[in-house]
C-alpha positions as CSV (number, residue, x, y, z in Angstrom):
1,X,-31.8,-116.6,-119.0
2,X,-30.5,-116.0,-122.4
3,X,-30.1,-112.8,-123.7
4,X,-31.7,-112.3,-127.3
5,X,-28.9,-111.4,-129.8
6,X,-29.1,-107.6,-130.0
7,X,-28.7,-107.2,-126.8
8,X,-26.2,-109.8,-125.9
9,X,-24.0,-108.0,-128.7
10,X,-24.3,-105.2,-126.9
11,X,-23.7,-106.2,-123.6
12,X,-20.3,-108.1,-124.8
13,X,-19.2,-105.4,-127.0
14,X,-19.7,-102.8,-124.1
15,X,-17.7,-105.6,-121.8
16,X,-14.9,-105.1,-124.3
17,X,-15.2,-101.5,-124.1
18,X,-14.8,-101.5,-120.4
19,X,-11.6,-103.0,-120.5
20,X,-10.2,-100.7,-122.2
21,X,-11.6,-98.1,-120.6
22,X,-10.2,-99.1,-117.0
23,X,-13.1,-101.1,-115.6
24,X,-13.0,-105.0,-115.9
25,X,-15.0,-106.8,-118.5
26,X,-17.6,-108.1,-116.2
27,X,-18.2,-104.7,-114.9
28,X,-18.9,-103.4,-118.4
29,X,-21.1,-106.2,-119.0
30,X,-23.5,-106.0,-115.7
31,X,-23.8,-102.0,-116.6
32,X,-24.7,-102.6,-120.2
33,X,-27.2,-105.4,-119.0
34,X,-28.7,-102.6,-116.2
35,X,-28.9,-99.9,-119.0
36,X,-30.5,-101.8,-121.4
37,X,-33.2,-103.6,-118.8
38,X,-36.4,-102.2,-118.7
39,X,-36.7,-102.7,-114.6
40,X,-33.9,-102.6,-111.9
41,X,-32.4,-105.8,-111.6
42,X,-31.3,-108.4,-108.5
43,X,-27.9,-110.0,-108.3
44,X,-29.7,-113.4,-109.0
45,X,-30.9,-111.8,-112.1
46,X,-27.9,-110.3,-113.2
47,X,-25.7,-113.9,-113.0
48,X,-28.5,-115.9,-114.4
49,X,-28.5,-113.6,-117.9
50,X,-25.0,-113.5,-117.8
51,X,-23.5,-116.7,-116.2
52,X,-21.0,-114.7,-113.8
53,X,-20.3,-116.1,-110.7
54,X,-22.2,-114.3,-107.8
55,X,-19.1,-113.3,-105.9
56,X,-18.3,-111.7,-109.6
57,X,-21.5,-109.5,-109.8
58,X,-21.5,-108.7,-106.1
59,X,-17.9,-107.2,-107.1
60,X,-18.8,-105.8,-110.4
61,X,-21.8,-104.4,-108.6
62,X,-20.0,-102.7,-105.8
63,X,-17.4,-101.1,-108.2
64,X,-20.7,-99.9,-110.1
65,X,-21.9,-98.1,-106.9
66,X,-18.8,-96.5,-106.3
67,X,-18.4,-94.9,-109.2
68,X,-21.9,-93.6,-109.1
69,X,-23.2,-95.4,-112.2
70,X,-25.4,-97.7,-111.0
71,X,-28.5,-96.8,-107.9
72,X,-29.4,-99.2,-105.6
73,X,-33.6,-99.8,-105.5
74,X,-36.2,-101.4,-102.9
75,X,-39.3,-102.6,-103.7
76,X,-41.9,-103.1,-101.0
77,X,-42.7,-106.6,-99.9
78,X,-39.0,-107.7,-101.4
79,X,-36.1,-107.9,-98.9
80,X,-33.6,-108.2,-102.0
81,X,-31.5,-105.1,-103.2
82,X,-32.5,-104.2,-107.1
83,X,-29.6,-102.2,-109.6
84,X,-30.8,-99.7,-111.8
85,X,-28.8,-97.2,-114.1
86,X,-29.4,-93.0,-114.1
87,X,-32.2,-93.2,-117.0
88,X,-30.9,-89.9,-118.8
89,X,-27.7,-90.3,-120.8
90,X,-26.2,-87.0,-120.3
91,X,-26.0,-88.1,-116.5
92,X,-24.2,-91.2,-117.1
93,X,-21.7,-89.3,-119.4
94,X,-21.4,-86.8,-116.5
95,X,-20.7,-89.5,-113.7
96,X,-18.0,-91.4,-116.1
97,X,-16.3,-88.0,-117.0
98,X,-16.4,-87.2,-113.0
99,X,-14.7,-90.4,-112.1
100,X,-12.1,-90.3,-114.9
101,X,-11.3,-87.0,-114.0
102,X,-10.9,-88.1,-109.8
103,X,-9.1,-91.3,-110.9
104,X,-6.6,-90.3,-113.9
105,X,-6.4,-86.4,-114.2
106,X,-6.0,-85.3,-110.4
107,X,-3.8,-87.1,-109.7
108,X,-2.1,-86.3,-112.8
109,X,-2.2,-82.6,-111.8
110,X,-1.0,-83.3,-108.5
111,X,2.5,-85.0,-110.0
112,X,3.0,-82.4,-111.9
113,X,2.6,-79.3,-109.4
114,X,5.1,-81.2,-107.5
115,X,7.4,-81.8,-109.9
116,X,7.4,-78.7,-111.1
117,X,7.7,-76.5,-107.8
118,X,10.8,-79.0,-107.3
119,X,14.3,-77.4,-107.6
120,X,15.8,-78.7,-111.3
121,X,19.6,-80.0,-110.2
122,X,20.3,-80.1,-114.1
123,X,20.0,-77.6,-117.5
124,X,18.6,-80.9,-118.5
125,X,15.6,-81.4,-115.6
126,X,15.1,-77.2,-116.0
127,X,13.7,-77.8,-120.0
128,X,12.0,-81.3,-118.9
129,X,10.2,-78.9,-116.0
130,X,9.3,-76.3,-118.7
131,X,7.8,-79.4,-121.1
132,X,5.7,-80.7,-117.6
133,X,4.6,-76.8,-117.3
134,X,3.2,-76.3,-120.8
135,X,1.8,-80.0,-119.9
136,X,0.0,-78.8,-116.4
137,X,-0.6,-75.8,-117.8
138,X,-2.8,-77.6,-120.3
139,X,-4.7,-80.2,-118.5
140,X,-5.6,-77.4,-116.1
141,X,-7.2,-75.4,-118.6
142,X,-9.6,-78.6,-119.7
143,X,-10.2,-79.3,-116.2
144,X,-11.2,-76.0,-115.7
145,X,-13.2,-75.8,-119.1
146,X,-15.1,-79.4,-117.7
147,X,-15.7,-77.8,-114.6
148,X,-17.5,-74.8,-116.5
149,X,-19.2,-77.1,-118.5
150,X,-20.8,-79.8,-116.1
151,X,-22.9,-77.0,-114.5
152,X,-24.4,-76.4,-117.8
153,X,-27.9,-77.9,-118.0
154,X,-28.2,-80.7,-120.5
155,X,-30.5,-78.6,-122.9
156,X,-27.4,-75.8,-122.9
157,X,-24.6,-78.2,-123.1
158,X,-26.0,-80.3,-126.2
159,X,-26.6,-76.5,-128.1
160,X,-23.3,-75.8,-127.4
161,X,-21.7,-79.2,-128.7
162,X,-23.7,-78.4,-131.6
163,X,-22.4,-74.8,-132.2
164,X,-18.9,-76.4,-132.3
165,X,-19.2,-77.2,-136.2
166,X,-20.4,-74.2,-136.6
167,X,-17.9,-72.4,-134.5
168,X,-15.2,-74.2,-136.7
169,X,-17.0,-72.9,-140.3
170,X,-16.8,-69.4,-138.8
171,X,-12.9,-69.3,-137.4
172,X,-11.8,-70.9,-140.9
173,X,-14.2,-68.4,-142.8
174,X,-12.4,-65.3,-140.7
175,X,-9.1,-67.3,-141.4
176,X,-9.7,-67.2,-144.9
177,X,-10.4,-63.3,-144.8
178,X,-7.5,-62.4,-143.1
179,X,-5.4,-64.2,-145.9
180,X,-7.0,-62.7,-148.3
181,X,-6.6,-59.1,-146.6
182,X,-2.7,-59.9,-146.1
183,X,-2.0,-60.6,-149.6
184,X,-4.2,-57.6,-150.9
């Protein structure tokens, strides 16, 4: 099967994304064929658009399921398993955020608590243990802010990324004020 041109951009750019997001480039490429296809897909399917070997997409497709971004379908009649992406782009968002934040920040938290509850030998590991502090101290507060914010329903979360402009007019316009009151 060849892929008409719009979407085969896609699919390759989204491949090159991947990698550089942590995920393979075959991996990016099956999930942006999934996303963009109308109807769940077979593994047949999935290496004839995209010439991958089939131990390749088998792969590709596991690593898909683990991560929660792909769903596995049935269709009666049809003893072959069909791959289909969550159809609402808020929830895809959701499950990539969720398994950067198991795969990269936890474990980032995790060094640092234990690096910082360790007894400095040196002045000089004491001030690196305050820099990893502010550090924790940080990444723990958008952690916890994410946390908040995945609850949100979708409706609530997109008025609240919209109030952020408008959040950012109002603290510079009370900025501005209190300058102006200082030098009065």
């Amino acid at each position: 099967m060849k892929l008409p041109p719009l979407i085969q951009t896609f699919v390759f750019h989204f491949g090159e994304m991947g990698s550089r997001w942590g995920i393979n480039r075959t991996v990016g490429q099956i999930y942006a064929l999934l996303y963009l296809s109308t109807t769940p897909l077979n593994a047949d399917q999935i290496v004839d658009a995209l010439g991958f070997s089939r131990s390749n997409v088998a792969m590709g497709i596991k690593e898909l399921l683990a991560m929660n971004l792909v769903m596995l379908k049935h269709f009666p009649d049809d003893r072959k398993d069909y791959y289909g992406t969550h159809d609402n782009v808020w929830d895809i968002v959701r499950n990539l955020v969720e398994e950067r934040r198991k795969r990269e920040v936890e474990p980032t938290l995790s060094m640092l608590r234990s690096v910082i509850l360790s007894a400095p030998s040196t002045e000089q590991e004491r001030q690196a243990q305050i820099k990893m502090q502010e550090m924790h101290d940080l990444i723990d507060m958008l952690t916890q802010w994410y946390l908040d914010m995945k609850t949100l329903e979708t409706e609530h979360l997109v008025s609240l990324l919209k109030m952020g402009s408008k959040m950012n007019q109002l603290l510079r316009f009370k900025q501005r004020k209190k300058k102006r009151n200082l030098t009065r």
